[in-house]
TORPAVEX-714708 format. One record per residue (C-alpha): x negated, y, z negated. Coordinates in steps of 0.2 Angstrom, whole numbers, plus 5000, padded with zeros to 4 digits. Last residue first. Layout:
% TORPAVEX-714708
<site><X>X</X><Y>Y</Y><Z>Z</Z></site>
...
END
This chain:
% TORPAVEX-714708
<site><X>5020</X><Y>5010</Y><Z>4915</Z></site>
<site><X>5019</X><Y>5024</Y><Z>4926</Z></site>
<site><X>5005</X><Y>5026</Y><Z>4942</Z></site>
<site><X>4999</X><Y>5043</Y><Z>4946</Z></site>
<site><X>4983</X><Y>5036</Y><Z>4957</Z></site>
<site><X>4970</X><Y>5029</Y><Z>4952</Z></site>
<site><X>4959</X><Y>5021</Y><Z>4968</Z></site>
<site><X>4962</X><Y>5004</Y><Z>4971</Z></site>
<site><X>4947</X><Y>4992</Y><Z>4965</Z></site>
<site><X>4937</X><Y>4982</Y><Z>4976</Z></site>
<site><X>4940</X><Y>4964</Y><Z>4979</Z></site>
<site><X>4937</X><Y>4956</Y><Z>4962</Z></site>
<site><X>4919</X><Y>4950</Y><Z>4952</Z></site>
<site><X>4911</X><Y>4962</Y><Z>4961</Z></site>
<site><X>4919</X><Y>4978</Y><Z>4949</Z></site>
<site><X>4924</X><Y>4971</Y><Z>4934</Z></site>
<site><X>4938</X><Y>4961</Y><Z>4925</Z></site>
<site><X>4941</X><Y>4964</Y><Z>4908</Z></site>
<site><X>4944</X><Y>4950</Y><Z>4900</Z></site>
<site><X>4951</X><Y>4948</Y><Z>4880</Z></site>
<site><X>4952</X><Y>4938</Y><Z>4867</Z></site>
<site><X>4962</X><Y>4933</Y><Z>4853</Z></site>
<site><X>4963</X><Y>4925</Y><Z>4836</Z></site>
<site><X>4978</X><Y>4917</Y><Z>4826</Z></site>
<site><X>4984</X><Y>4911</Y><Z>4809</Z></site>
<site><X>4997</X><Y>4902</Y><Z>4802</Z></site>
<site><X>4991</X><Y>4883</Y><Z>4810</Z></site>
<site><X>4979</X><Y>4888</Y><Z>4823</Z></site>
<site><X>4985</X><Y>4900</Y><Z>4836</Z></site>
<site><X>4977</X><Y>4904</Y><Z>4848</Z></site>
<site><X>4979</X><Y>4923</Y><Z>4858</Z></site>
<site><X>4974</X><Y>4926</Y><Z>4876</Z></site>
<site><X>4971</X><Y>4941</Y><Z>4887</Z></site>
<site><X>4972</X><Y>4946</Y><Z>4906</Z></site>
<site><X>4964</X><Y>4965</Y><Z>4912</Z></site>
<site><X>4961</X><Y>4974</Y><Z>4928</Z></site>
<site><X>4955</X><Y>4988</Y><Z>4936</Z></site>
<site><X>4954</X><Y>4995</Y><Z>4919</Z></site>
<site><X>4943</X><Y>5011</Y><Z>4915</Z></site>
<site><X>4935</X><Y>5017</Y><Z>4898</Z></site>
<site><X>4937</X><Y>5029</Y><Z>4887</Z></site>
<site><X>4944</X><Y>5020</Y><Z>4872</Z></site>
<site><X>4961</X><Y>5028</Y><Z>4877</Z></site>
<site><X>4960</X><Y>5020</Y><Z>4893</Z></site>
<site><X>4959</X><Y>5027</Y><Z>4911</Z></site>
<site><X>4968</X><Y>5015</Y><Z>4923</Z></site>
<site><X>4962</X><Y>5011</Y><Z>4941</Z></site>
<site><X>4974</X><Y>5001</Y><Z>4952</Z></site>
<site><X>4971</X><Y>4982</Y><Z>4952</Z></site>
<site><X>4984</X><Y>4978</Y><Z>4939</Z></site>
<site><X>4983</X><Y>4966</Y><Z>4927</Z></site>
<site><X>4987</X><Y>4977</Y><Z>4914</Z></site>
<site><X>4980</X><Y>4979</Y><Z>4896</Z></site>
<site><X>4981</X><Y>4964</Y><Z>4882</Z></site>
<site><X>4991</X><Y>4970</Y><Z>4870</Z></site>
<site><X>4990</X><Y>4960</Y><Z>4855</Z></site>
<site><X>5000</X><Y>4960</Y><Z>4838</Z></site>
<site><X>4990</X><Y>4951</Y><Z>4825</Z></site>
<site><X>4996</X><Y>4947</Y><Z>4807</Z></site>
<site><X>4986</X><Y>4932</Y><Z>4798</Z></site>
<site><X>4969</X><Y>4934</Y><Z>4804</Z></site>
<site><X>4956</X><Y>4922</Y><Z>4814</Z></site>
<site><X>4944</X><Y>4930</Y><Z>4823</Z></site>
<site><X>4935</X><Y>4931</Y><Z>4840</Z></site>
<site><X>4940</X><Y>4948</Y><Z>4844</Z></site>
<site><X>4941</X><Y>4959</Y><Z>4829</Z></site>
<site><X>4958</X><Y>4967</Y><Z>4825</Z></site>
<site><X>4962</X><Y>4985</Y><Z>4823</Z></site>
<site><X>4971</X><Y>4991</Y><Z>4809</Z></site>
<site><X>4980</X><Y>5007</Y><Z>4809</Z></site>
<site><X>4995</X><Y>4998</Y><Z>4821</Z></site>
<site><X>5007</X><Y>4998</Y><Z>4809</Z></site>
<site><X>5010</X><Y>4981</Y><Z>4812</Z></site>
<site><X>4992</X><Y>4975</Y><Z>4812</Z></site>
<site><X>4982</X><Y>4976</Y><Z>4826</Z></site>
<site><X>4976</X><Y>4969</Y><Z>4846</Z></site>
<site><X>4964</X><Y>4976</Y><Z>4858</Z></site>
<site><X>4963</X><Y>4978</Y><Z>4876</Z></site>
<site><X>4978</X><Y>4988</Y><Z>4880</Z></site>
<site><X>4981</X><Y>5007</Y><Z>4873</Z></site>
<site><X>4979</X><Y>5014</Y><Z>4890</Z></site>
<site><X>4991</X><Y>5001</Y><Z>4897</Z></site>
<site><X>5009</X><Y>5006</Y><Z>4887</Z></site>
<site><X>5019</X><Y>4992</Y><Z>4898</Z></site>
<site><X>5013</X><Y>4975</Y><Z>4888</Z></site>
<site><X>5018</X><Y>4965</Y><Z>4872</Z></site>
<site><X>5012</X><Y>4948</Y><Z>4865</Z></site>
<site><X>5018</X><Y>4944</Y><Z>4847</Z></site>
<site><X>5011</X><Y>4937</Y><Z>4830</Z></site>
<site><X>5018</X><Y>4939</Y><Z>4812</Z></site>
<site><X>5036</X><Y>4936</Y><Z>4813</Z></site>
<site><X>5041</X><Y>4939</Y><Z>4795</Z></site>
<site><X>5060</X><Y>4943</Y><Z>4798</Z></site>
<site><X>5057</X><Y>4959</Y><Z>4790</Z></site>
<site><X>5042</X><Y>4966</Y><Z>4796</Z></site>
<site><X>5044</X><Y>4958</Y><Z>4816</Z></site>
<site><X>5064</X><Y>4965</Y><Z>4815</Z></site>
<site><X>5059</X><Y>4982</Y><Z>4809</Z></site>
<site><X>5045</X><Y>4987</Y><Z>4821</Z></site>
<site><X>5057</X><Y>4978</Y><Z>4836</Z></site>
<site><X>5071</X><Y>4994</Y><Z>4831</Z></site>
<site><X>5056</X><Y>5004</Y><Z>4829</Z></site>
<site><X>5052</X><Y>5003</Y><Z>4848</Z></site>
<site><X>5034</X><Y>5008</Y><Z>4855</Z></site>
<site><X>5032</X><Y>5027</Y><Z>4861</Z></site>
<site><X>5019</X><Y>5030</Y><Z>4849</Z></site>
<site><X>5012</X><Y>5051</Y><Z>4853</Z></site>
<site><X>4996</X><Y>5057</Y><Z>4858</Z></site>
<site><X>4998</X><Y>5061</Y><Z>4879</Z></site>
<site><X>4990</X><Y>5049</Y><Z>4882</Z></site>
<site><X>5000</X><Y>5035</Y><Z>4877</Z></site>
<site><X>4999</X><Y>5024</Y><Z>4861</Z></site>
<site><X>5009</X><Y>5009</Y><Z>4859</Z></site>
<site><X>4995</X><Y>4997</Y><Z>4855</Z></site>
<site><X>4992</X><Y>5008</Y><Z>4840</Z></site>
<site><X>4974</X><Y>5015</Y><Z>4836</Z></site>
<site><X>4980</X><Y>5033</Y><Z>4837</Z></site>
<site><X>4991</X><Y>5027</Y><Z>4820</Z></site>
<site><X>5010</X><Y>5024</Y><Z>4815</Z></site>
<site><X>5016</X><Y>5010</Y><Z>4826</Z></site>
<site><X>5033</X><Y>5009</Y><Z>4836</Z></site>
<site><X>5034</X><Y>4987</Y><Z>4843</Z></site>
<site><X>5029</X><Y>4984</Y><Z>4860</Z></site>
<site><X>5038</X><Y>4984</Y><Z>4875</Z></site>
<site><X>5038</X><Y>4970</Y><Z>4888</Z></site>
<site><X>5042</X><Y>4956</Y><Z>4874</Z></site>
<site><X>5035</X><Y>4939</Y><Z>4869</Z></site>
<site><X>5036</X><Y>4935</Y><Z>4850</Z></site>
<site><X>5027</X><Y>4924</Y><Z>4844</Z></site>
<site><X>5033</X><Y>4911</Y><Z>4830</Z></site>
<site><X>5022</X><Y>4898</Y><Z>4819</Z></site>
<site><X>5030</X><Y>4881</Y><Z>4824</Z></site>
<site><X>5047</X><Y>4875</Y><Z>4823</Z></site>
<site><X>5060</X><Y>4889</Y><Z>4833</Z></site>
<site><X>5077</X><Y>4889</Y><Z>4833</Z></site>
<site><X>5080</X><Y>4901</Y><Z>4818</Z></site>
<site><X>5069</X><Y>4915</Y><Z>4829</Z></site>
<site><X>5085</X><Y>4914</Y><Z>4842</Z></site>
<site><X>5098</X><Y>4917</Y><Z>4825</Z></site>
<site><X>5087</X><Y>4933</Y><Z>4819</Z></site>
<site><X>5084</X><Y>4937</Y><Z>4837</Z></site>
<site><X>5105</X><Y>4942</Y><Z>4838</Z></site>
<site><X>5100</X><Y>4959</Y><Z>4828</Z></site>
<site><X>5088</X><Y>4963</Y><Z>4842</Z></site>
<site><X>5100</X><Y>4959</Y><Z>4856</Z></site>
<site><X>5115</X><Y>4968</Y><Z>4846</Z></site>
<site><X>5105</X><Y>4984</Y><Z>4847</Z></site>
<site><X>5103</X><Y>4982</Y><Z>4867</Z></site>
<site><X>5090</X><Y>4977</Y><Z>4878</Z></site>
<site><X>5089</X><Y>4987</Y><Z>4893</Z></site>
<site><X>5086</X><Y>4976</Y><Z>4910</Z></site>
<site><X>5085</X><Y>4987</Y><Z>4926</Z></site>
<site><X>5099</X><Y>4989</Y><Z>4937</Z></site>
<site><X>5097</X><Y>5007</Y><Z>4942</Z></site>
<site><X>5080</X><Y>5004</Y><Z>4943</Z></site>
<site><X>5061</X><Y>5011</Y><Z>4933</Z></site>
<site><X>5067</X><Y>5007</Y><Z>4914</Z></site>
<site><X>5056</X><Y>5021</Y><Z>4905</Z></site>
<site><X>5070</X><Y>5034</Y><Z>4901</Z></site>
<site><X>5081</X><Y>5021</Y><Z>4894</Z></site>
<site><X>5071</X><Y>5015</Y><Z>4881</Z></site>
<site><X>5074</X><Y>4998</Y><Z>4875</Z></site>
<site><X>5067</X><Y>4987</Y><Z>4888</Z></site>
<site><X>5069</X><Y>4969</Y><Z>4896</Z></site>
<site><X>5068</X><Y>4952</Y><Z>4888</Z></site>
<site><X>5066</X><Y>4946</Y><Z>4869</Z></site>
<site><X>5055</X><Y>4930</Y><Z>4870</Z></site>
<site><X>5051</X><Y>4918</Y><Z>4858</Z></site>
<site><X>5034</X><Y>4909</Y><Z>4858</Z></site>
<site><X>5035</X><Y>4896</Y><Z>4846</Z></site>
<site><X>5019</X><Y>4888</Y><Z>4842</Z></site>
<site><X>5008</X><Y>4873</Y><Z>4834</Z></site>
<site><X>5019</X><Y>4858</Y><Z>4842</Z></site>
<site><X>5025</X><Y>4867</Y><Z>4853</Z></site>
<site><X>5042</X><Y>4874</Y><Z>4853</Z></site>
<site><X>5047</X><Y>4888</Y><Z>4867</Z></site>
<site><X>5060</X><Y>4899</Y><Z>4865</Z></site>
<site><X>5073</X><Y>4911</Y><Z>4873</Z></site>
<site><X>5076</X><Y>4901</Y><Z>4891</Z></site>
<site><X>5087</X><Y>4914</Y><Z>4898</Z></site>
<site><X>5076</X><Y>4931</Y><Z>4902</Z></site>
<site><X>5063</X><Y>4919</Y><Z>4898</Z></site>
<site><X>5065</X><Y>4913</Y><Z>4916</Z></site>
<site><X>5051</X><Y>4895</Y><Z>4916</Z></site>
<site><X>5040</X><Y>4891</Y><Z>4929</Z></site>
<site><X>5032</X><Y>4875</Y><Z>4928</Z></site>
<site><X>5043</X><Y>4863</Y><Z>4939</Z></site>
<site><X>5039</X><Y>4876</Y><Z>4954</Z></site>
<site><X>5047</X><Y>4870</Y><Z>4969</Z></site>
<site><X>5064</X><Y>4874</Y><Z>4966</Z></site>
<site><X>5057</X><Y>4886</Y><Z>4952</Z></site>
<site><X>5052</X><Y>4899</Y><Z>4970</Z></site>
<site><X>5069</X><Y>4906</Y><Z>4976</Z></site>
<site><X>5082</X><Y>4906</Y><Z>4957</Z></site>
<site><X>5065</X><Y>4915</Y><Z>4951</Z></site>
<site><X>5066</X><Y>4929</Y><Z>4964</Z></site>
<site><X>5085</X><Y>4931</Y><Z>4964</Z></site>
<site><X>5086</X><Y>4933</Y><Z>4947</Z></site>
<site><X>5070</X><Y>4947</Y><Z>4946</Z></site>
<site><X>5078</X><Y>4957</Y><Z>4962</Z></site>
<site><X>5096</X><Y>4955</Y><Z>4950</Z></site>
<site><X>5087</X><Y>4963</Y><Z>4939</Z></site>
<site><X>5078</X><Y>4976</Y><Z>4945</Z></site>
<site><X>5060</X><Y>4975</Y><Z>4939</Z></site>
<site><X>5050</X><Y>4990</Y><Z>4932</Z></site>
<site><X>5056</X><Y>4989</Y><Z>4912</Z></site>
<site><X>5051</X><Y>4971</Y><Z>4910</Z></site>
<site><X>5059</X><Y>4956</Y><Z>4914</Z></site>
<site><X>5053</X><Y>4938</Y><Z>4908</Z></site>
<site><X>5042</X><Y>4927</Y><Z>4915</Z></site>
<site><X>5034</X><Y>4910</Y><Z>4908</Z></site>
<site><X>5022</X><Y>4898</Y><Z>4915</Z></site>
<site><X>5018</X><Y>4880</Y><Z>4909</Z></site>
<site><X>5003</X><Y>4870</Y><Z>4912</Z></site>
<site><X>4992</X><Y>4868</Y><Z>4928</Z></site>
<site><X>4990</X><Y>4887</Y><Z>4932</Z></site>
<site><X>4997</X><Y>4889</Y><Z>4948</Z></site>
<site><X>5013</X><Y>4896</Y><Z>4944</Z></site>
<site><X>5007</X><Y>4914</Y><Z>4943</Z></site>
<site><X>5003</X><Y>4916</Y><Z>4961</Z></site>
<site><X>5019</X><Y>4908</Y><Z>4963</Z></site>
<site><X>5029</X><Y>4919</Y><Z>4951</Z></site>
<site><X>5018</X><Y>4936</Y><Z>4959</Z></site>
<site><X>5023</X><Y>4931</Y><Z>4977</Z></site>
<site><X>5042</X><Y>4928</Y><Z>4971</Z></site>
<site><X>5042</X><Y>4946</Y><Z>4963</Z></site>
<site><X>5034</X><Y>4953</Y><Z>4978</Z></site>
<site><X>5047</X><Y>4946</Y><Z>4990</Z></site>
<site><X>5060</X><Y>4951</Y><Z>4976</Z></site>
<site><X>5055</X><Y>4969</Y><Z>4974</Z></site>
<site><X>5048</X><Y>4979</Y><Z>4964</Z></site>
<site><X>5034</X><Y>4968</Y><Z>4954</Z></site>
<site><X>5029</X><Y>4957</Y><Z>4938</Z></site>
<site><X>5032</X><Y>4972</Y><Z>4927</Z></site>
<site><X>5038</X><Y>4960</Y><Z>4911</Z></site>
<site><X>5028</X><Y>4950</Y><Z>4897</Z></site>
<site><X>5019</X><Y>4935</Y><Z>4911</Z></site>
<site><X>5016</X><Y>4920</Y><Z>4898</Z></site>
<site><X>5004</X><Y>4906</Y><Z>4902</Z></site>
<site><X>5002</X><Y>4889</Y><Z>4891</Z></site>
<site><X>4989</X><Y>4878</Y><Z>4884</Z></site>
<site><X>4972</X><Y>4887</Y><Z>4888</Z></site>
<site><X>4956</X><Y>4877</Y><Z>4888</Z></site>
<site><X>4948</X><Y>4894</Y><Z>4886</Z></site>
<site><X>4938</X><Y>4889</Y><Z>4904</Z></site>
<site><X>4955</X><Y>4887</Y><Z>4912</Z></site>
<site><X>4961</X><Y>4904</Y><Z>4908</Z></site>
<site><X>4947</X><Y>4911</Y><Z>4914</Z></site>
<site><X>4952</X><Y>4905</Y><Z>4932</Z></site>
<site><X>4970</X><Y>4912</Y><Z>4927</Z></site>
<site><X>4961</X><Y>4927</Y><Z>4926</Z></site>
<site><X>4951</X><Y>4925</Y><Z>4941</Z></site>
<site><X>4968</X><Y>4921</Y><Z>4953</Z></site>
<site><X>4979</X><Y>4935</Y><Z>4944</Z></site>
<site><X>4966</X><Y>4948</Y><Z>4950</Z></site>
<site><X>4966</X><Y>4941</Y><Z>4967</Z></site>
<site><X>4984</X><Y>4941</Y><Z>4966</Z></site>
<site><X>4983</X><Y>4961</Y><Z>4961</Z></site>
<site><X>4969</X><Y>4966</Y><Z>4974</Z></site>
<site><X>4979</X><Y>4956</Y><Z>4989</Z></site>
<site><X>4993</X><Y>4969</Y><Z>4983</Z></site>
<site><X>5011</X><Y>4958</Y><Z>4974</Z></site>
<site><X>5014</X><Y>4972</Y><Z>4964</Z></site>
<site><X>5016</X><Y>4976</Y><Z>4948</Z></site>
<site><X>5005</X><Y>4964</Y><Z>4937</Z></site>
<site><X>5010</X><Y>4974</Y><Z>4921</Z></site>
<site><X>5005</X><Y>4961</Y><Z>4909</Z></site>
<site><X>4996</X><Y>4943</Y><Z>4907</Z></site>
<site><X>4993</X><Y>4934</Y><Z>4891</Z></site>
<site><X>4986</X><Y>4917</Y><Z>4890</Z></site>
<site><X>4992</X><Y>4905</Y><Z>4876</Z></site>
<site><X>4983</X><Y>4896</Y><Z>4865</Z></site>
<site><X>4990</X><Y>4881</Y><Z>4853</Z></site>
<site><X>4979</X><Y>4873</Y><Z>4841</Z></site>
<site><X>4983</X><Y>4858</Y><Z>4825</Z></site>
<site><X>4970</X><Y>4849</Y><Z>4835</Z></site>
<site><X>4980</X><Y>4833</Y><Z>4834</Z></site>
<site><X>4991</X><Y>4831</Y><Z>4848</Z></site>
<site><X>5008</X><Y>4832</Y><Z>4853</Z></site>
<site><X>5018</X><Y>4827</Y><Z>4868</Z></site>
<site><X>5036</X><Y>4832</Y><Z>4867</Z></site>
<site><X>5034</X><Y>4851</Y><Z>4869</Z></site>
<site><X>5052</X><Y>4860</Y><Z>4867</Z></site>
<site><X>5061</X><Y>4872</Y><Z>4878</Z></site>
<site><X>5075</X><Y>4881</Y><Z>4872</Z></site>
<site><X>5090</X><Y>4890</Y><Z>4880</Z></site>
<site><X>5101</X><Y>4873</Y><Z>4883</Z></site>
<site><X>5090</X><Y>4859</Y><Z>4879</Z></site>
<site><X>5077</X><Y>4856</Y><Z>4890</Z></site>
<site><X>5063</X><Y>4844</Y><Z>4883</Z></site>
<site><X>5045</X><Y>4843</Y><Z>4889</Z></site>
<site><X>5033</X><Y>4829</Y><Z>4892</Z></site>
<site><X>5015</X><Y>4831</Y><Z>4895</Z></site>
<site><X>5005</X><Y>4823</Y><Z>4910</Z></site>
<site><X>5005</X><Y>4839</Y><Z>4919</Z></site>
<site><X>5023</X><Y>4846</Y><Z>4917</Z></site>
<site><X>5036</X><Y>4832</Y><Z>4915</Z></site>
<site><X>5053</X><Y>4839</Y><Z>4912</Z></site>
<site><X>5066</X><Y>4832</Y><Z>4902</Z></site>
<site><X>5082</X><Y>4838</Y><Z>4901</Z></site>
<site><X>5094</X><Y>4836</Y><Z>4887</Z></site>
<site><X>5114</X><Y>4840</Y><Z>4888</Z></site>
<site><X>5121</X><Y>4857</Y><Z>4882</Z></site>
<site><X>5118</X><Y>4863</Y><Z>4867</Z></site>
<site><X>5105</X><Y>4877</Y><Z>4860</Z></site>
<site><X>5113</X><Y>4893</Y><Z>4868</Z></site>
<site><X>5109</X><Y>4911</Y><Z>4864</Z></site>
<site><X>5121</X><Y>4922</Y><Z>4874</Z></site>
<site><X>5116</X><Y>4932</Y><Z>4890</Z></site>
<site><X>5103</X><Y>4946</Y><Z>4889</Z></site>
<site><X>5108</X><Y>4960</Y><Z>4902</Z></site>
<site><X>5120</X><Y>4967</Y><Z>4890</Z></site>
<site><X>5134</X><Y>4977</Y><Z>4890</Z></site>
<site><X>5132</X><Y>4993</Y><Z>4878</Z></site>
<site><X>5143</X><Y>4992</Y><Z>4862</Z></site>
<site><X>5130</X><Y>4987</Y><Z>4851</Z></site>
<site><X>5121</X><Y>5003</Y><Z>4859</Z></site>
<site><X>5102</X><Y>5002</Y><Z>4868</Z></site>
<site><X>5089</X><Y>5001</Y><Z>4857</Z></site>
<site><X>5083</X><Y>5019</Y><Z>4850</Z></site>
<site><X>5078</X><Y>5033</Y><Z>4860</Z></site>
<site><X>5066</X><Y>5043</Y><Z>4850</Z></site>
<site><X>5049</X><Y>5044</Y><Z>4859</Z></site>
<site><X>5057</X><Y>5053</Y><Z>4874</Z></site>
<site><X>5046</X><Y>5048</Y><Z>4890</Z></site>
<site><X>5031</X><Y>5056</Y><Z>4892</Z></site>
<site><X>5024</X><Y>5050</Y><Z>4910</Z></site>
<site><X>5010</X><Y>5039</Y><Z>4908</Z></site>
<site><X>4994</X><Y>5049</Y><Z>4908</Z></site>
<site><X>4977</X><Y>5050</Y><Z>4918</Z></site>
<site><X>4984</X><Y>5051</Y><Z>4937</Z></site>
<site><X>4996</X><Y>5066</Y><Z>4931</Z></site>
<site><X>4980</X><Y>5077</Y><Z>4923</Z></site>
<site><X>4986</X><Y>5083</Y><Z>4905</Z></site>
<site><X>4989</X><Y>5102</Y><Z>4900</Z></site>
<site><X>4987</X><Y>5104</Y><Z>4882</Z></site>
<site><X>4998</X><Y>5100</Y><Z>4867</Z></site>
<site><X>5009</X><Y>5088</Y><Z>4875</Z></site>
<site><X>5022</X><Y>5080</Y><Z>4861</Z></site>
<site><X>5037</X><Y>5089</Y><Z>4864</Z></site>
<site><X>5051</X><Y>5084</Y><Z>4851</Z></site>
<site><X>5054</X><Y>5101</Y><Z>4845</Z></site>
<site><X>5055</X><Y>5106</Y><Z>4865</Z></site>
<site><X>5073</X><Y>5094</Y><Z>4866</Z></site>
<site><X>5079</X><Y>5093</Y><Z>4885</Z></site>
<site><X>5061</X><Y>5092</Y><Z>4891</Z></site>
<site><X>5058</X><Y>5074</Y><Z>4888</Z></site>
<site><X>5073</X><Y>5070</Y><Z>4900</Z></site>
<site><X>5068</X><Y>5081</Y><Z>4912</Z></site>
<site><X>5049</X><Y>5073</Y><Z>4912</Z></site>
<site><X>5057</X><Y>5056</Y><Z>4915</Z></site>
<site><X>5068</X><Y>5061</Y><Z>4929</Z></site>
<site><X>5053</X><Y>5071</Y><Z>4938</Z></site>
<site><X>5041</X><Y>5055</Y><Z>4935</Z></site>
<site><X>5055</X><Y>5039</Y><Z>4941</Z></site>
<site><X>5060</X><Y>5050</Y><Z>4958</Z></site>
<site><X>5037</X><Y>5055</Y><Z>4962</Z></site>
<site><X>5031</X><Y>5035</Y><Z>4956</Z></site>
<site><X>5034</X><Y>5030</Y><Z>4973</Z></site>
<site><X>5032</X><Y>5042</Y><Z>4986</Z></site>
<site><X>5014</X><Y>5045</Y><Z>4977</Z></site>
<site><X>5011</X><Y>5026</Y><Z>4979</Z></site>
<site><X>5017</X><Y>5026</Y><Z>4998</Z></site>
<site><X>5005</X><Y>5042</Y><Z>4999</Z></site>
<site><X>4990</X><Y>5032</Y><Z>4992</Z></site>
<site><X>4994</X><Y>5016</Y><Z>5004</Z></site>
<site><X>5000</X><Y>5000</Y><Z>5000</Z></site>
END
């Protein structure tokens, strides 16, 4: 894609964004004038979950329905309604799951990106692969990213972020799983048992002024108190999966922007505290990618090294240039987190220039 389609692109999403910031000047974060292609746009930081009353694009949690098994490299899984659940055990008491974000587009930088990442993957001994939302914009590129995706020997799951359409996202998975007995919709299957983890997932986006088409995925209120009954289905320790990630209090958080403020969602801050779910996988802020931290966020976690709370945004897999609040630059990024018993650790890879076709030049992309 060429610089003036990207520019076409982001323009609509941008101007709407910045008018709705605007409405309220006490809640104006920008202090200073900041370059477009170095900042996300600023999106009101207050917008809660979408209204109890608000129709939902998450259907209803079910766990009956008649069993399935599915056999996914040499394991066996069960199907059971909206819940997956590993068969096979073993004994290491370790469960690690790869962590890609903010994939976008299906550009031969992005699926080369893909391809090295779940290369690296493979060298971690990686048991599963999750995709948290922004797999593309349309359904031929959705369906490109899902098999790129889909490669990776074990299981692979995708939800919604705030960039897809939803029926594009539907339509793309209901095309490719035909073939693909690995690819799992987390917008409807809501968790995964293994025998050391339970990754959960909580599909779309709570802030309307982030969610990129008219029939984008909002969570509403009622999602996140329903989570209480999906979390009760899972076994192991829990992770929760999600596009957004939860509000923080600190410039370390992994939901902090540019522009200084935490754009993140309290309503998920509160259901992490108080239902004790003490792992989770989020994407879409990018420049605050890279690391992992405690709740608050004030905390940042070591690579390499087991803790108790970890909340990990791994930075986006996108081939397009991204200036990071660490002061460095992504041109794409892929993580994992293990878990081992009720602790877990995680890494990161950046990937470098030489080691992908060359990087696409930064242009004013949003999350």
């Amino acid at each position: 894609m060429s610089i003036p389609a990207r520019l076409t692109r982001y323009l609509l999403p941008a101007l709407m964004v910045g008018a709705l910031a605007c409405k309220d000047k006490s809640q104006e974060p920008v202090k200073k004038p900041i370059e477009p292609v170095q900042s996300a746009p600023v999106a009101p930081v207050s917008a809660p979950a979408g209204d109890s009353n608000e129709q939902s694009c998450i259907g209803p949690f079910r766990t009956d329905g008649l069993e399935k098994t599915i056999e996914i490299a040499g394991k066996s899984y069960a199907l059971k309604g909206d819940v997956l659940t590993l068969k096979t055990s073993d004994p290491d008491n370790v469960y690690t799951i790869g962590h890609l974000t903010d994939i976008k587009e299906d550009t031969p930088e992005n699926l080369e990106n893909i391809k090295r990442l779940l290369a690296w993957f493979e060298t971690e001994k990686t048991d599963a692969v999750v995709i948290t939302g922004d797999l593309g914009e349309s359904q031929p590129a959705i369906e490109k990213v899902m098999r790129a995706v889909a490669a990776f020997k074990g299981p692979v799951f995708v939800m919604i972020g705030n960039r897809e359409g939803y029926t594009d996202f539907e339509k793309a998975y209901d095309a490719v799983k035909e073939g693909l007995s690995n690819l799992f919709n987390m917008n409807h299957l809501r968790v995964f048992n293994s025998d050391d983890a339970s990754l959960v997932s909580m599909p779309g986006y709570f802030n309307p002024a982030y969610i990129h088409s008219q029939d984008g995925c909002r969570y509403t209120q009622a999602d996140v108190t329903a989570l209480e009954s999906v979390l009760k289905a899972a076994t192991s320790t829990v992770v929760l999966a999600s596009h957004g990630p939860p509000r923080q209090d600190s410039n370390t958080g992994i939901d902090r922007i540019h522009e200084g403020v935490n754009v993140g969602d309290p309503a998920l801050t509160k259901v992490l505290g108080e239902k004790r779910v003490h792992f989770g996988l989020f994407g879409n802020i990018h420049e605050a990618g890279g690391k992992a931290t405690n709740l608050a966020g004030d905390e940042e976690i070591r690579p390499d090294t087991f803790v108790s709370d970890l909340y990990l945004n791994p930075g986006p897999t996108d081939a397009v240039r991204w200036p990071m609040l660490d002061g460095t630059e992504s041109i794409g990024m892929g993580g994992l987190l293990q878990i081992k018993g009720r602790q877990g650790m995680y890494k990161i890879h950046r990937l470098r220039p030489g080691e992908v076709a060359a990087p696409v030049p930064k242009g004013p992309a949003t999350p």
